[in-house]
C-alpha positions in Angstrom: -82.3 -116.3 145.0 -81.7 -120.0 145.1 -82.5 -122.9 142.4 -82.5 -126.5 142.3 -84.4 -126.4 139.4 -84.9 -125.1 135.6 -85.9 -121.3 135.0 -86.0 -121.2 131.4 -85.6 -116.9 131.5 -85.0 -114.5 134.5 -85.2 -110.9 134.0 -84.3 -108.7 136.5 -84.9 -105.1 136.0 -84.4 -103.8 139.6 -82.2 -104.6 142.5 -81.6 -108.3 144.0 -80.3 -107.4 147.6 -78.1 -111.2 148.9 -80.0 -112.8 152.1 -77.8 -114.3 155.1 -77.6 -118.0 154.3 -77.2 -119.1 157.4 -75.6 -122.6 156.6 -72.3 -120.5 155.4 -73.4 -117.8 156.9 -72.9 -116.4 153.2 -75.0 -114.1 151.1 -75.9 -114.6 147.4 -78.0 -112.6 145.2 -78.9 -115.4 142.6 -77.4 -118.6 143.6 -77.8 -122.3 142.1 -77.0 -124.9 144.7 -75.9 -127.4 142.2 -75.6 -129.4 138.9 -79.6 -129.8 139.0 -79.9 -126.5 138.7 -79.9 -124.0 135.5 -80.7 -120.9 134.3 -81.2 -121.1 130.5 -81.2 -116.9 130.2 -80.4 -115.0 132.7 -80.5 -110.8 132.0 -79.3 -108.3 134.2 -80.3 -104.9 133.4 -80.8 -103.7 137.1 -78.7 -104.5 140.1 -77.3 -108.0 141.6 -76.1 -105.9 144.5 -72.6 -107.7 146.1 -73.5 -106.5 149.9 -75.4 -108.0 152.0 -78.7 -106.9 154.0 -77.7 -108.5 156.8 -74.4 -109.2 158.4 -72.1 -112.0 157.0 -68.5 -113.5 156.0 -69.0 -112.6 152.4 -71.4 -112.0 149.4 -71.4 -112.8 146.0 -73.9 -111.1 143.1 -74.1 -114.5 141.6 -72.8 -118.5 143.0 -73.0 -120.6 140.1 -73.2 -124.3 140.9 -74.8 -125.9 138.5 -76.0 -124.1 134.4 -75.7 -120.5 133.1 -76.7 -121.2 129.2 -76.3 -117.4 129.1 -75.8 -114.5 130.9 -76.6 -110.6 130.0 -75.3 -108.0 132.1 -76.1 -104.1 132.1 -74.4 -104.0 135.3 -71.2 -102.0 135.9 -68.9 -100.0 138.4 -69.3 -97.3 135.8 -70.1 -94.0 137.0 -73.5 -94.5 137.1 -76.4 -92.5 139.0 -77.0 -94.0 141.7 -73.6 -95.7 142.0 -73.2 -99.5 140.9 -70.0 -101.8 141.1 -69.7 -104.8 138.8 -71.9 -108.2 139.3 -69.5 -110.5 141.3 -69.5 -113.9 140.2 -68.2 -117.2 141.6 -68.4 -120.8 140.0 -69.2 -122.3 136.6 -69.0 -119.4 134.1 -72.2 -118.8 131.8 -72.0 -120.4 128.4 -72.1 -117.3 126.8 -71.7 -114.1 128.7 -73.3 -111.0 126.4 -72.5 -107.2 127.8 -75.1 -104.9 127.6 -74.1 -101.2 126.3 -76.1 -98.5 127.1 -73.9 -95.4 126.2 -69.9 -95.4 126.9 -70.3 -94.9 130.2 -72.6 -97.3 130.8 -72.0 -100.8 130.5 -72.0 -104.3 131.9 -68.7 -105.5 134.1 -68.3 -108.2 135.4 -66.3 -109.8 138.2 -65.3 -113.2 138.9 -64.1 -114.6 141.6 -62.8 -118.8 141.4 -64.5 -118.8 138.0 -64.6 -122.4 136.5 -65.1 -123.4 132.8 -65.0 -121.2 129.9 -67.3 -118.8 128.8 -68.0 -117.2 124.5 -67.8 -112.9 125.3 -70.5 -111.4 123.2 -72.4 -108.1 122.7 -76.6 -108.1 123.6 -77.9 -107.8 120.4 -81.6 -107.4 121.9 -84.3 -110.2 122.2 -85.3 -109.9 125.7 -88.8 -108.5 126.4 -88.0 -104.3 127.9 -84.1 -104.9 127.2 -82.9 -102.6 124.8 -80.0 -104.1 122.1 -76.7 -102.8 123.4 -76.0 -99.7 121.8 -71.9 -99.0 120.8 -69.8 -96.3 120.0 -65.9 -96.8 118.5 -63.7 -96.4 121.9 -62.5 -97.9 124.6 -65.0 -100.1 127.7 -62.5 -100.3 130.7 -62.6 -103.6 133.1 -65.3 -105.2 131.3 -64.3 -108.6 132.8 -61.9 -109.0 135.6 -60.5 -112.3 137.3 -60.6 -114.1 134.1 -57.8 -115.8 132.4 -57.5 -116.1 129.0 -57.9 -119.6 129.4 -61.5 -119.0 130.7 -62.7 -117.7 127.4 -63.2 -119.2 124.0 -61.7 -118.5 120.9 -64.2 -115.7 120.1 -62.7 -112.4 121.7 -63.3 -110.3 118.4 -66.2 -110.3 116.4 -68.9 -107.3 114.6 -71.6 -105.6 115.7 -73.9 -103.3 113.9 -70.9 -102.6 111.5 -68.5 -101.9 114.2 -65.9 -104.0 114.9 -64.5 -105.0 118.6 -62.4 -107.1 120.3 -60.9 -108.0 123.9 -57.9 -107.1 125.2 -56.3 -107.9 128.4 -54.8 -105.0 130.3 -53.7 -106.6 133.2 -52.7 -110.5 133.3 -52.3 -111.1 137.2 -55.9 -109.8 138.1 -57.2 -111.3 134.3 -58.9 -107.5 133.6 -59.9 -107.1 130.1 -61.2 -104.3 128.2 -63.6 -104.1 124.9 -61.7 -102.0 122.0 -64.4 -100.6 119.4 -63.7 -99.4 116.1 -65.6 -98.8 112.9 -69.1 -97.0 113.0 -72.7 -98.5 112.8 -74.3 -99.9 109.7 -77.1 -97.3 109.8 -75.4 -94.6 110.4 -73.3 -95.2 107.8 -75.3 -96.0 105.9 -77.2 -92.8 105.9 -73.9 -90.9 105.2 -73.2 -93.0 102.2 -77.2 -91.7 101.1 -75.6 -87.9 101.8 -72.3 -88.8 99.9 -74.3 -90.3 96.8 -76.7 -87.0 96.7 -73.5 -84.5 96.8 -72.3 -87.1 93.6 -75.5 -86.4 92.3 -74.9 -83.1 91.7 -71.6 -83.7 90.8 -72.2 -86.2 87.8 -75.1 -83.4 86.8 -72.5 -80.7 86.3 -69.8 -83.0 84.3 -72.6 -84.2 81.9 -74.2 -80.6 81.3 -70.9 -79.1 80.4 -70.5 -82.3 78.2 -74.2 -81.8 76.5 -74.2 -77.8 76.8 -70.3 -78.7 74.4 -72.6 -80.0 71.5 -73.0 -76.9 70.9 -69.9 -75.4 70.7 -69.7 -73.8 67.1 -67.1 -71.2 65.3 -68.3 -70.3 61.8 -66.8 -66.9 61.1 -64.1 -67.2 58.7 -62.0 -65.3 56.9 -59.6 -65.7 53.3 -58.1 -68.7 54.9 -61.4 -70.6 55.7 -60.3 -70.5 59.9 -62.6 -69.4 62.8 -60.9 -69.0 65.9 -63.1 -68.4 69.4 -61.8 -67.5 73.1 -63.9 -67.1 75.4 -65.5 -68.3 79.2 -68.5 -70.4 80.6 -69.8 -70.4 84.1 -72.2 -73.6 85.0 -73.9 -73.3 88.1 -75.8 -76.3 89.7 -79.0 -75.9 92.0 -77.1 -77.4 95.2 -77.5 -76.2 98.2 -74.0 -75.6 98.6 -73.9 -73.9 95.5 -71.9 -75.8 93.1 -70.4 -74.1 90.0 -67.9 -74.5 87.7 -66.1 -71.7 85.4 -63.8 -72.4 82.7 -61.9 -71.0 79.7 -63.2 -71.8 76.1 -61.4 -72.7 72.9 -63.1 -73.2 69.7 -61.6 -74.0 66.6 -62.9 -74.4 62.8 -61.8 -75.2 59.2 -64.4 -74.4 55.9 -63.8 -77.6 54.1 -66.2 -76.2 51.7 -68.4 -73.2 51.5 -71.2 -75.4 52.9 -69.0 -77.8 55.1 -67.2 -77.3 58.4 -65.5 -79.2 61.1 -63.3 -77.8 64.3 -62.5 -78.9 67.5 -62.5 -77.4 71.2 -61.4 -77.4 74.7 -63.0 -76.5 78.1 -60.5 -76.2 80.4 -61.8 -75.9 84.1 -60.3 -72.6 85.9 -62.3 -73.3 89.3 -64.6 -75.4 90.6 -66.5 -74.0 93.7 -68.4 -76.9 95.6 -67.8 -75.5 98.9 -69.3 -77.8 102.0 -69.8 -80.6 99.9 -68.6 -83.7 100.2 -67.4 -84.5 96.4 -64.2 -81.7 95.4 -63.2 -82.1 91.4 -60.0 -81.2 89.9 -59.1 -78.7 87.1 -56.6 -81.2 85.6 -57.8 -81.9 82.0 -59.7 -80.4 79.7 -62.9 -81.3 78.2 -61.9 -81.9 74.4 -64.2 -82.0 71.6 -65.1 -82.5 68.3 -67.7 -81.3 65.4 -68.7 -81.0 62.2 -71.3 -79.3 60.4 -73.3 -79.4 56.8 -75.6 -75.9 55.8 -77.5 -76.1 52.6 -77.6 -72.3 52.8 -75.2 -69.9 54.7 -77.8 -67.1 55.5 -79.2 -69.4 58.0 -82.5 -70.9 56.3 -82.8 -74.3 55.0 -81.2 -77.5 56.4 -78.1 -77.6 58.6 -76.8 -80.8 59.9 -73.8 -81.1 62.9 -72.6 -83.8 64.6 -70.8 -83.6 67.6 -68.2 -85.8 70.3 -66.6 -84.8 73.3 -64.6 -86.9 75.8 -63.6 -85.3 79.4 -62.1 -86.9 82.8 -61.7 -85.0 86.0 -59.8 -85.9 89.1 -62.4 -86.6 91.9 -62.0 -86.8 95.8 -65.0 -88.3 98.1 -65.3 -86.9 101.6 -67.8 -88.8 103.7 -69.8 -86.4 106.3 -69.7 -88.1 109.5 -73.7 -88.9 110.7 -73.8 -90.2 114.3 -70.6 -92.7 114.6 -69.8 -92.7 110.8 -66.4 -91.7 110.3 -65.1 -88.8 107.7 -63.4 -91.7 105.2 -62.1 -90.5 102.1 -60.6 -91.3 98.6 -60.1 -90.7 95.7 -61.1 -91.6 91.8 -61.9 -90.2 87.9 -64.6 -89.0 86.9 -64.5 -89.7 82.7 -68.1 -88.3 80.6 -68.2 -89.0 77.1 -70.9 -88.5 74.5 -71.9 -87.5 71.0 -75.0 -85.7 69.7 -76.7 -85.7 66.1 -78.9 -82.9 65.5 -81.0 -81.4 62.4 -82.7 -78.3 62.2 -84.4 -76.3 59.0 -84.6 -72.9 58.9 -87.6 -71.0 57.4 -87.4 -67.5 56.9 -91.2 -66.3 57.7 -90.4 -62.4 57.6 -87.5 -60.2 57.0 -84.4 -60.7 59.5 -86.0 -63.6 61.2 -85.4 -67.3 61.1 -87.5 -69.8 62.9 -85.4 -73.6 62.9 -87.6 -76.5 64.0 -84.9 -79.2 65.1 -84.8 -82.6 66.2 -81.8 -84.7 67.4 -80.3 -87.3 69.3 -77.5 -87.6 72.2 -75.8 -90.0 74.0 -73.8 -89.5 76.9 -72.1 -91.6 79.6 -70.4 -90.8 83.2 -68.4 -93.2 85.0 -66.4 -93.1 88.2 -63.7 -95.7 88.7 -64.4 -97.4 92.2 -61.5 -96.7 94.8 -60.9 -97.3 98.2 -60.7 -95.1 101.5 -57.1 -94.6 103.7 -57.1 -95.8 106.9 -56.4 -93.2 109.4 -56.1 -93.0 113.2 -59.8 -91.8 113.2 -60.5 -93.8 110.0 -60.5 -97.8 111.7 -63.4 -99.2 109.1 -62.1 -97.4 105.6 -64.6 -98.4 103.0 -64.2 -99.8 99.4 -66.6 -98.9 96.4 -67.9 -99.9 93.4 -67.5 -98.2 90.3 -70.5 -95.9 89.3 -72.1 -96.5 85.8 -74.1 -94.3 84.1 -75.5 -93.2 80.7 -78.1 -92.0 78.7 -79.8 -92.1 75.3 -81.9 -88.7 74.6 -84.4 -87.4 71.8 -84.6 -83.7 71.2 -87.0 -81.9 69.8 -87.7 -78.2 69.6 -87.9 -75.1 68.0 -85.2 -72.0 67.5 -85.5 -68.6 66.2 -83.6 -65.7 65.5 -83.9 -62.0 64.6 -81.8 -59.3 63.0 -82.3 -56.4 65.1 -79.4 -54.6 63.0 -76.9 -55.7 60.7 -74.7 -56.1 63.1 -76.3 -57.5 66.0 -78.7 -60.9 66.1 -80.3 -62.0 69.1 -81.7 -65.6 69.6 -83.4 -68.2 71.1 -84.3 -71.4 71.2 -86.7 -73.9 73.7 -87.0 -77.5 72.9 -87.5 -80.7 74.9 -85.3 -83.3 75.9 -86.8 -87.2 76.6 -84.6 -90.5 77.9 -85.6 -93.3 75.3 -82.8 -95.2 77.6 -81.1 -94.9 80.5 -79.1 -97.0 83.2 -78.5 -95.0 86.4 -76.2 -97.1 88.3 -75.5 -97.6 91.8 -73.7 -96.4 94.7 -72.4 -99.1 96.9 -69.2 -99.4 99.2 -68.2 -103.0 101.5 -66.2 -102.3 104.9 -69.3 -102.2 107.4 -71.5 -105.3 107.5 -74.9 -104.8 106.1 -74.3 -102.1 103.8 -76.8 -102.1 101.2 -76.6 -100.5 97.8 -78.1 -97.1 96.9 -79.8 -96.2 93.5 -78.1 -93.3 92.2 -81.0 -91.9 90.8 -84.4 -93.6 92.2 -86.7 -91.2 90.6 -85.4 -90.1 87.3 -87.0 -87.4 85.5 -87.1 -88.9 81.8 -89.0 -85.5 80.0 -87.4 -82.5 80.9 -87.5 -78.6 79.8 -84.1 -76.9 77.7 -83.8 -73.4 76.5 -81.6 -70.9 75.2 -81.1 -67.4 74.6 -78.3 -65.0 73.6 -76.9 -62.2 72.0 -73.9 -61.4 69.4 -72.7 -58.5 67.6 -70.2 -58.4 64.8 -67.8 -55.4 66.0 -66.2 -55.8 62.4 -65.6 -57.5 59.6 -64.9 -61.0 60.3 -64.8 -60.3 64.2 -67.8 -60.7 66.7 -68.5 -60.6 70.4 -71.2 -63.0 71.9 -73.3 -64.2 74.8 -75.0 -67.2 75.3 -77.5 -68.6 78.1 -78.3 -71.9 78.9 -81.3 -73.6 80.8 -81.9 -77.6 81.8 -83.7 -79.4 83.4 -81.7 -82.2 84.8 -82.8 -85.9 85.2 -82.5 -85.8 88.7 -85.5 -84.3 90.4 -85.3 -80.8 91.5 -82.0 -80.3 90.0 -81.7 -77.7 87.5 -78.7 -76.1 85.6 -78.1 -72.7 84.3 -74.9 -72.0 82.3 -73.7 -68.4 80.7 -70.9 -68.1 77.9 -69.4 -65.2 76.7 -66.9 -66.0 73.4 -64.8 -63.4 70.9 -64.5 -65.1 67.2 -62.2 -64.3 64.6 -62.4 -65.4 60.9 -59.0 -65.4 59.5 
């Protein structure tokens, strides 16, 4: 094809076979004659073939004599089915020279041949009607130019696209071949495995703040001559995840009797194991959760008003895992996890027949979970390592509900208790990480469930004097939807 005039766009889909000229007795597939002559966008997703149909001293894909504004080539001598070779090109180089990417083994190449000018290398980001945007993966695109100096291109041979990151390099100076180096991942599919990364958090933050809430509750208040209450025991917290998170962890609980009608201890939950297998989020058993408490009973059978504060402060060592989605790579790091909190709560116990108490109770909590931000380590299959934000949240909670408990014997009480828990105030934070263009942030908990369900039941029995055995289990809701919690403690107290 010949021009001595403007085309504003020319699409060419199939194949262009080169005619005979027979002036030069030459053959060109797409040739302008002169400087009066310009292509302003010229797209190649079919075939400029180089031979031509008839018999002649050469043939060229493309003679450029007069304006290329820009070029975009599918074209290549890349393996494909039916096999191609790269557009040749002789003359003024395009402006601006885009390669189109279908998959990594197919993609635009292009060779010149006493190329003139400069031209600005560029990935096809789409825009041309039935020409898809160029599609990457991290790698390696052989020979994507040949017979080109570096002198023939412009300052921009690196740049981003879609999140990944490329750039040229030559790989061999006398012939001027040059090859496109991707690394990174896309934006979207990153994206998406930032979404999976915050949801395993998710359930991460929900275990760390029930183990903090289901702590205001810790008690020891069997004592002996010396006014102390000592209690050993265990806890198992299991999260509804898929992957089946769960936590187990030894128990310490420690109390003084300041007065017959006053108390205050201490405790510690120290993590044994935590079994979050598959998931993206692994925490440490470093340090304990530690605690605080004190308590106020106008009677000590149990009825009448009872009072207890409570504050507990825990941090855990955290490491994030990304799961690779589509060309996302497995970037990780590491952070704390710190939860911190205190609860008021009141409850009065009425005594409507023998050996059983029902305790109306009403309270308020507050608790908070943060994660420093941190970055990921650059590996040898980690080239785009992200950085993120810290996450911020915390919650302030009414509770309301109703307790009861029965002698079945003197020495053995069972109980229970079911009550309702509602947000008055919440801030939920975000998850958000920079490293790939066009990340956006995520909402760490879009749809939070501010009214939510709590109960309790359990068992003890006072083997002797001053010594007693119990069992405790634990239901929640959690504010995140569909994410419930169930926890079991088993404790032996001493009074001493």
């Amino acid at each position: 094809m010949d021009s001595s005039v403007l085309i504003p766009a020319l699409v060419n889909t199939g194949t262009i076979n080169p005619s005979i000229n027979g002036l030069n007795s030459s053959a060109y597939g797409v040739w302008l004659i002169d400087a009066t002559s310009s292509i302003t966008s010229l797209t190649n997703s079919g075939n400029i073939s180089p031979f031509a149909s008839g018999s002649g001293s050469r043939a060229v894909g493309v003679l450029n004599n007069g304006l290329i504004t820009t070029f975009n080539n599918a074209q290549g001598g890349n393996g494909l089915t039916p096999a191609t070779t790269a557009v040749t090109y002789t003359g003024n180089l395009p402006t601006y020279y885009n390669i189109i990417i279908n998959s990594p083994s197919n993609y635009g190449q292009l060779a010149v041949t006493s190329g003139a000018g400069a031209t600005t290398f560029g990935i096809y980001g789409g825009g041309v009607a039935g020409v898809a945007a160029s599609s990457l993966n991290k790698g390696t695109y052989s020979g994507v130019l040949s017979g080109v100096a570096a002198s023939n291109l412009t300052a921009a041979t690196k740049g981003n696209y879609n999140g990944f990151t490329w750039s040229l390099s030559e790989t061999d100076t006398i012939n001027g071949i040059w090859s496109l180096l991707v690394s990174g991942a896309s934006t979207a599919d990153t994206q998406q495995s930032l979404i999976n990364t915050s949801a395993a958090l998710q359930n991460t933050f929900t275990l760390q703040n029930t183990v903090l809430a289901n702590s205001f509750s810790y008690d020891c208040n069997v004592f002996g001559a010396n006014n102390v209450c000592i209690s050993a025991g265990g806890r198992n917290t299991q999260v509804s995840a898929a992957n089946g998170l769960n936590s187990t962890s030894a128990l310490l609980i420690a109390a003084y009797r300041v007065m017959p009608s006053v108390r205050v201890g201490a405790y510690a939950d120290q993590n044994l194991s935590v079994n979050n297998a598959g998931s993206a989020v692994n925490l440490g058993n470093n340090t304990p959760l530690i605690g605080l408490f004190g308590a106020w009973n106008e009677r000590l059978d149990g009825t009448g008003t009872e009072v207890k504060v409570s504050a507990a402060y825990g941090q855990k060592n955290t490491t994030v895992t990304r799961s690779v989605v589509g060309t996302s790579e497995a970037g990780s790091g590491s952070s704390q996890l710190n939860s911190q909190g205190a609860q008021l709560t009141a409850k009065y116990g009425f005594g409507v027949v023998e050996n059983v108490i029902v305790s109306p109770y009403v309270g308020v909590r507050y608790t908070q979970n943060n994660m420093n931000g941190y970055s990921e380590q650059a590996t040898s299959s980690v080239t785009a390592p992200l950085t993120y934000s810290a996450i911020n949240t915390n919650a302030t909670t009414a509770l309301v509900g109703v307790g009861t408990s029965y002698k079945i014997i003197p020495a053995a009480t069972v109980f229970a208790s079911a009550g309702v828990e509602t947000d008055t105030n919440t801030s939920n934070g975000t998850y958000s990480a920079t490293g790939v263009s066009g990340l956006t942030p995520i909402n760490f908990n879009a749809n939070p469930v501010k009214t939510r369900p709590t109960a309790t039941i359990g068992a003890y029995y006072d083997v002797e004097k001053n010594q007693r055995i119990g069992i405790t289990g634990i239901y929640r809701q959690e504010p995140y939807q569909a994410v419930q919690t169930t926890t079991v403690m088993a404790t032996y107290t001493v009074g001493l």
